[in-house]
C-alpha positions as CSV (number, residue, x, y, z in Angstrom):
1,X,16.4,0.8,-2.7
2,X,13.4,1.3,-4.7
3,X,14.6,0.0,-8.0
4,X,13.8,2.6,-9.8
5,X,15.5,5.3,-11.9
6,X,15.5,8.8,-10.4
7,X,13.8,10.4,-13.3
8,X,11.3,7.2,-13.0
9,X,10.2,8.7,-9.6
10,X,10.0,11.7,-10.0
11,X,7.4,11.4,-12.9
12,X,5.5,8.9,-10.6
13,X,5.5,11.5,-7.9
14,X,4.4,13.6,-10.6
15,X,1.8,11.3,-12.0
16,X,1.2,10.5,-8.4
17,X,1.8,6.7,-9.3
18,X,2.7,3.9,-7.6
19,X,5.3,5.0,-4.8
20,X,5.6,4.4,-1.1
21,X,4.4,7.8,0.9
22,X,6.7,11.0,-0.3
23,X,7.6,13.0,2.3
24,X,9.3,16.6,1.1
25,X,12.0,18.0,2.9
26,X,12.1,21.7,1.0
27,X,11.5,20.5,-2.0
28,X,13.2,17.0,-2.3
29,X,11.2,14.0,-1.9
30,X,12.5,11.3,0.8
31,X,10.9,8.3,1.6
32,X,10.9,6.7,5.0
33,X,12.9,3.5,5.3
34,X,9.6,1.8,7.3
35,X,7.5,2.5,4.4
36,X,9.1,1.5,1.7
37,X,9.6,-1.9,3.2
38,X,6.3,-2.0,4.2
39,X,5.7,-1.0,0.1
40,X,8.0,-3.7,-0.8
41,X,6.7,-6.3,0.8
42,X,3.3,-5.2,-0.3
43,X,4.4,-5.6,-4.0
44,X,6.2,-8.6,-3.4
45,X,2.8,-10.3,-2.0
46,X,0.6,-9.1,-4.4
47,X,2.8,-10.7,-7.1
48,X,2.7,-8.2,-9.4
49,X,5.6,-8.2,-12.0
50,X,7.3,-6.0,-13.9
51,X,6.2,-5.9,-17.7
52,X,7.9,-5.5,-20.9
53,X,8.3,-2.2,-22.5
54,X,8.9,-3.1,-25.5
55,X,6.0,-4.9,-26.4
56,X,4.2,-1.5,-26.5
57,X,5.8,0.5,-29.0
58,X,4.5,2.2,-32.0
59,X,5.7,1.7,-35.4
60,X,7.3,-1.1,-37.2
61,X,8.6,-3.9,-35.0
62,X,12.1,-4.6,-34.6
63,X,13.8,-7.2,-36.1
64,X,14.4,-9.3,-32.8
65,X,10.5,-8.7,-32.6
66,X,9.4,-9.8,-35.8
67,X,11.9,-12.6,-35.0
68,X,10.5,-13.6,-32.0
69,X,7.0,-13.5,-33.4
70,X,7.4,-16.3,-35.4
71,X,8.7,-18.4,-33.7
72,X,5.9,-17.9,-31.7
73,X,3.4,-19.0,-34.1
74,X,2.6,-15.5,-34.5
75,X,1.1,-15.3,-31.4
76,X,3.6,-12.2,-29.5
């Protein structure tokens, strides 16, 4: 429901980033339905969006980067 990749939340939980209220049962994590619509909906509202991972990487751009770039003007 979350959209996320299990490995994804546990390094947030980790982290202690962005996630809806954890609540351990032993040691797993579980989330209550209630909150993560209500974290949902809060994401949702604020507009935030989802950004793109690769524009961060180190090292020498990929072709479809370099690509892209210029057909930009140079400006990606």
């Amino acid at each position: 429901m979350l959209g996320l990749a299990p490995r994804t939340i546990y390094n947030r939980l980790h982290t202690r980033g962005d996630l809806p209220p954890v609540i351990y049962l032993g040691r797993l994590p579980r989330f209550a339905i209630t909150d993560i619509h209500e974290w949902l909906n809060a994401k949702r509202s604020s507009g935030s969006r989802v950004t793109n991972p690769v524009s961060g990487r180190r090292g020498r751009p990929t072709k479809a980067a370099q690509i892209a770039k210029r057909r930009m003007g140079g400006f990606a």
